[in-house]
N, C-alpha and C positions, 0 to 999 in steps of 0.2 A: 780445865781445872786450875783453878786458882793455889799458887804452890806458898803456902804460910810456912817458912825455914823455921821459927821455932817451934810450931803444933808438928811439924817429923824429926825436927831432931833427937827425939828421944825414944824411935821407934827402932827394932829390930833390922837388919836387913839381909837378905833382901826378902824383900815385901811387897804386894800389892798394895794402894793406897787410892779408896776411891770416895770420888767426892761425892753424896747422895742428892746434894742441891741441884747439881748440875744436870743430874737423871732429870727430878723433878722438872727442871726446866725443859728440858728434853723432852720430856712426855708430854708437856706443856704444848711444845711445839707441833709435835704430831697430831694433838687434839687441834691443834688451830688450822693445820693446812687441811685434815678434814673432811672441818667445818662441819660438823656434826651431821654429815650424807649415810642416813641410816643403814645406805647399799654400801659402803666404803668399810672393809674391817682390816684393822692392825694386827699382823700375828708377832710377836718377837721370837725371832730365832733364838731358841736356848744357847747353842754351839758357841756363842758370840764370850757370853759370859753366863756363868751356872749359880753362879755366889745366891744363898737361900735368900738371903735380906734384898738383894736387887730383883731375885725373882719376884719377891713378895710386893716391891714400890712399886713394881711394872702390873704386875696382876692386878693390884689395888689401883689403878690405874685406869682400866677398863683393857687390855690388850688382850687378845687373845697371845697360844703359844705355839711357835714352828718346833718340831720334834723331829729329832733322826734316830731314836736309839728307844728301848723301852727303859730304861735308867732314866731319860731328859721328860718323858712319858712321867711317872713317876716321881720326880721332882715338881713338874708342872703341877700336877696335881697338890703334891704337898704344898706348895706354895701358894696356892689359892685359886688359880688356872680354873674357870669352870670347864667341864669334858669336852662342852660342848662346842668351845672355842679351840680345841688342842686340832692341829692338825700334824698327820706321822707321813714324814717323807723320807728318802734314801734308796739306795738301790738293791740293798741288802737285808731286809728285813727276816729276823731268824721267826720261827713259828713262834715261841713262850713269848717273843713283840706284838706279833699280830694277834695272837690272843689276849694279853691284856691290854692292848688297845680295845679290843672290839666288847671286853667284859667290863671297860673302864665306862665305854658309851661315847668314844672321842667325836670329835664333827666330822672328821674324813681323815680316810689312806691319800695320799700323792704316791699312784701306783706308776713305776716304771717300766714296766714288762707283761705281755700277755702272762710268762709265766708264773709272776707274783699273784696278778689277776688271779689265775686256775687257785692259786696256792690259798687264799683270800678267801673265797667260796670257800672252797670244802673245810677250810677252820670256821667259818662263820655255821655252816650245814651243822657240823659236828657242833657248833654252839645254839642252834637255833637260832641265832641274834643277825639281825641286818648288819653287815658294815657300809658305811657308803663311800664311795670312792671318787676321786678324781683322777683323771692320766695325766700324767707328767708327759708332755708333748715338746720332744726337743726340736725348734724351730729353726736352727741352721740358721744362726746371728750370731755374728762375730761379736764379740766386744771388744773395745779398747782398755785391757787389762790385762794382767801378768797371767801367761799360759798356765800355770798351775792354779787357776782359781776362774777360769773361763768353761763354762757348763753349756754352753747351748749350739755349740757346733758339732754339725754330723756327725763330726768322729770322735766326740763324748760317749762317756759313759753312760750320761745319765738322757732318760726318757724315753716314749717309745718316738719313732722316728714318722714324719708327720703322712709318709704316704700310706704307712700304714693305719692310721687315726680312726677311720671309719670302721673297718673292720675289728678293731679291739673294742670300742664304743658299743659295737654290734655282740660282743662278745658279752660285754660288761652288762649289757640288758638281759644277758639270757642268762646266766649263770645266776645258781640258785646264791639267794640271800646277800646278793649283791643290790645296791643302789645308785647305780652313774650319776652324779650330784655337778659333774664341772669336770676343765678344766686347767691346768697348772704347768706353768714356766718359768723359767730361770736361764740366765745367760751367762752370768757372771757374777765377780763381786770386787769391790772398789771400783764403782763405775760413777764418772763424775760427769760425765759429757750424754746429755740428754737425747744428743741423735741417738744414742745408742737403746734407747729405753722406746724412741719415737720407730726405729728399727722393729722392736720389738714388737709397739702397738698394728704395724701397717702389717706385720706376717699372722698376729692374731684375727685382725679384722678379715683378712683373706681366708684362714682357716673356718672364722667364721660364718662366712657365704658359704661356703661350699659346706659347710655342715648343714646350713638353713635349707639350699638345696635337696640334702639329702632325706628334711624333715625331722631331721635330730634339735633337740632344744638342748641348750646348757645352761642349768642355772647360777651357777657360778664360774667365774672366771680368777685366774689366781695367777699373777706375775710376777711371785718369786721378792727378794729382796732384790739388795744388792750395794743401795745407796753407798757411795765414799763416803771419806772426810777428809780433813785436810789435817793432813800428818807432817808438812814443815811448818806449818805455822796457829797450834792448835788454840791459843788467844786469841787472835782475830778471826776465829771460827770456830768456836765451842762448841756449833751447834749446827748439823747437816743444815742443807737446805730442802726441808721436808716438804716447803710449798711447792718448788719450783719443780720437784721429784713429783707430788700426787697430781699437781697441775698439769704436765704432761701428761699421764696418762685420761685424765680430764679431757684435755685439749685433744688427745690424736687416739684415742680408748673409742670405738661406736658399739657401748653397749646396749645390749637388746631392754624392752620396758619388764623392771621387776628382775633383771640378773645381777646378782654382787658380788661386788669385786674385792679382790684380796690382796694385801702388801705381806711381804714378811721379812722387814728392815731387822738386821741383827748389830752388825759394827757399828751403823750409825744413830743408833742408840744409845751405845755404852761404852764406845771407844773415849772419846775425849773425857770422860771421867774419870777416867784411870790412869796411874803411873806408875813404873817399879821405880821402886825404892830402892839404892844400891849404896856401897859405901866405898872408896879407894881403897884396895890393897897393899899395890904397891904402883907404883910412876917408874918404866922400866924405860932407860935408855940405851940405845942402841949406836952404834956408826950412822946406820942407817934412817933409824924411825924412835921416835918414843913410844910408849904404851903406856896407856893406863889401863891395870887389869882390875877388873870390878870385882865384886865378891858373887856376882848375879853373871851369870852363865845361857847359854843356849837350852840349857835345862828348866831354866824360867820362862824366858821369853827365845821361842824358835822362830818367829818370820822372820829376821834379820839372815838366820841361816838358811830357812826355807824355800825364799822367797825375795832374797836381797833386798829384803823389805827398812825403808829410812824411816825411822824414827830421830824427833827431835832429842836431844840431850843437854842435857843444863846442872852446870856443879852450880849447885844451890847452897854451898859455901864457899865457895871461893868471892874476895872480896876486892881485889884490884881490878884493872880495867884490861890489862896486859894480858892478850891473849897467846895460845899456841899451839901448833897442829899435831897431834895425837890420833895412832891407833886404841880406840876404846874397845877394850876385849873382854872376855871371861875369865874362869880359871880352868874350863873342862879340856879336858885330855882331846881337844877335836881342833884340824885347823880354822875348819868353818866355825870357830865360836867366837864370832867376831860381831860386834854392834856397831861401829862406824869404820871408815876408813880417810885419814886424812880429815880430821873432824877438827875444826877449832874451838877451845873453850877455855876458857880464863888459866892461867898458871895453875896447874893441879898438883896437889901432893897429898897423900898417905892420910887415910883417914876422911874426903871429902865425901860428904853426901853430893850423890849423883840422884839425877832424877831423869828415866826414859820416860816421853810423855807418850801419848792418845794409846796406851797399852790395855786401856779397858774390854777391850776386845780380843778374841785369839792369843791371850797371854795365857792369862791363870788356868786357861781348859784347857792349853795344848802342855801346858805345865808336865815335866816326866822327874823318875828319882835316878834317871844316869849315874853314873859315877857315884853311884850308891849317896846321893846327894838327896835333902830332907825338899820336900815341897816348899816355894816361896808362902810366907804367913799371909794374911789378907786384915786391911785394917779399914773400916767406912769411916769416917770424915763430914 
């Protein structure tokens, strides 16, 4: 996101601030790596960001929608989502989810559990209506990413576990009003190193033999998001690398003739368009440390807390060259409400718009009203 100091310096803060050019580019980007392969579908993860106007650029866009909630369900829809592109994943799905999923007419469950499975049927019986389903098959792949957002090792939560594959498959054909359609994986998320994704291709492709052996067919296969971005240096990379991400699975993917494949990129979508917006409180010095405490909190933006997650940060008023090392903090009643540590930025004082970049993502959804604090505003650009 391109940051124009006077189009924010008159805006509220703190605030969300997203550039909608850079979506469009963005989606630009997905449609070109592709390359219009009829078998290739795009889902966006809602979870990433929910804002109704970015739902609507992305819908309007041709994307399909990744769901985890009957709420993100629900928005998809309003937003312009045809049903038939919605796919409803999670490992929790309460019944009032999985019945307006299935009365909605979505394209598929990503089922994690025989038990979901059983639970699935008998609201589909009680509806009369098909649902069709995929298993979420967790494949025991590591990924090179932060343990609290790594999904595809054994001792996850999520998927059913692959020895057990066949016989849930076998379950899913018999169970009334059920339709086995595919299935679905996920490893991780902020994964930027492609062994990791090429990992992923060679334990599907093994999956996949030994289902062909068993005479089972899958018509769809679906590998989760994930893609990164690059979060120290979000101008010389505005924009994932969504070639080199579908290409892999292109290159080291052996799908069967007439099976299609599924993305469901969320952060790397809509992260780099986004920024909170904060403004200097106060420049607190210490014996120790200086501080500058923002007005913007771990109540707007939590992966910093979360996640030790680095965002870049940039006083977007400050005008000398003379820089200096600073704790950049909140104001929340927590010690974890900390956004950098040891962070250099230009001489700060009282009053400076600050700007957290590639926050387009996992900010404004994880957004809470703590400390009886007002949700950040949201402004497109």
């Amino acid at each position: 996101m391109q940051l124009n100091k006077q189009q924010l310096q008159g805006l509220p803060t703190p605030a969300y601030v997203y550039d909608t050019a850079l979506l469009a580019a963005t989606l630009d980007a997905i449609k070109a790596a592709v390359r219009d392969d009829a078998n290739y579908h795009v889902h966006y993860a809602i979870k990433a960001n929910d804002h109704p106007a970015i739902l609507k650029q992305i819908a309007a866009a041709g994307l399909g929608a990744d769901c985890v909630s009957g709420g993100e369900i629900s928005a998809a829809i309003e937003a312009g989502f045809p049903a038939q592109k919605i796919g409803f994943a999670g490992v929790g799905k309460a019944d009032w989810e999985i019945e307006l999923a299935i009365k909605a007419g979505i394209g598929f469950f990503n089922v994690e559990s025989r038990e979901e499975l059983e639970v699935i049927s008998q609201i589909a019986t009680a509806l009369q209506t098909e649902a069709r389903v995929c298993l979420r098959i967790n494949p025991d792949v590591s990924a090179n990413t932060h343990a609290h957002i790594t999904t595809g090792r054994e001792e996850d939560k999520f998927g059913i576990a692959r020895q057990h594959m066949v016989e849930v498959i076998r379950l899913a054909q018999q169970l009334p009003y059920l339709s086995f359609v595919g299935l679905h994986f996920h490893i991780g998320s902020q994964l930027l190193d492609m062994t990791d994704y090429e990992a992923l291709c060679a334990r599907v492709n093994e999956l996949q033999d030994l289902l062909e052996a068993e005479g089972i067919t899958v018509p769809n296969i679906n590998v989760g998001g994930g893609l990164g971005i690059d979060y120290a240096d979000p101008d010389l990379h505005p924009i994932a690398d969504f070639q080199n991400y579908i290409d892999t699975f292109r290159s080291h993917l052996r799908l069967r003739d007439g099976q299609q494949l599924h993305f469901e990129p969320g952060r790397a979508v809509v992260a780099q368009m986004g920024i909170l917006l904060t403004r200097v409180l106060f420049v607190k010095h210490t014996e120790t440390k200086d501080f500058v405490i923002l007005d913007a909190g771990m109540t707007d933006l939590i992966r910093p807390a979360l996640y030790g997650a680095l965002h870049k940060i940039e006083n977007i008023s400050a005008e000398g060259s003379e820089v200096k090392t600073y704790d950049i903090v909140g104001p929340i009643c927590e010690s974890s409400d900390i956004f950098a540590r040891d962070y250099q930025l230009p001489i700060t004082k009282r009053g400076d718009l600050i700007a957290i970049r590639s926050a387009g993502a996992y900010g404004q959804t994880m957004a809470s009203t703590y400390n009886h604090r007002s949700l950040p505003k949201t402004f497109l650009v």
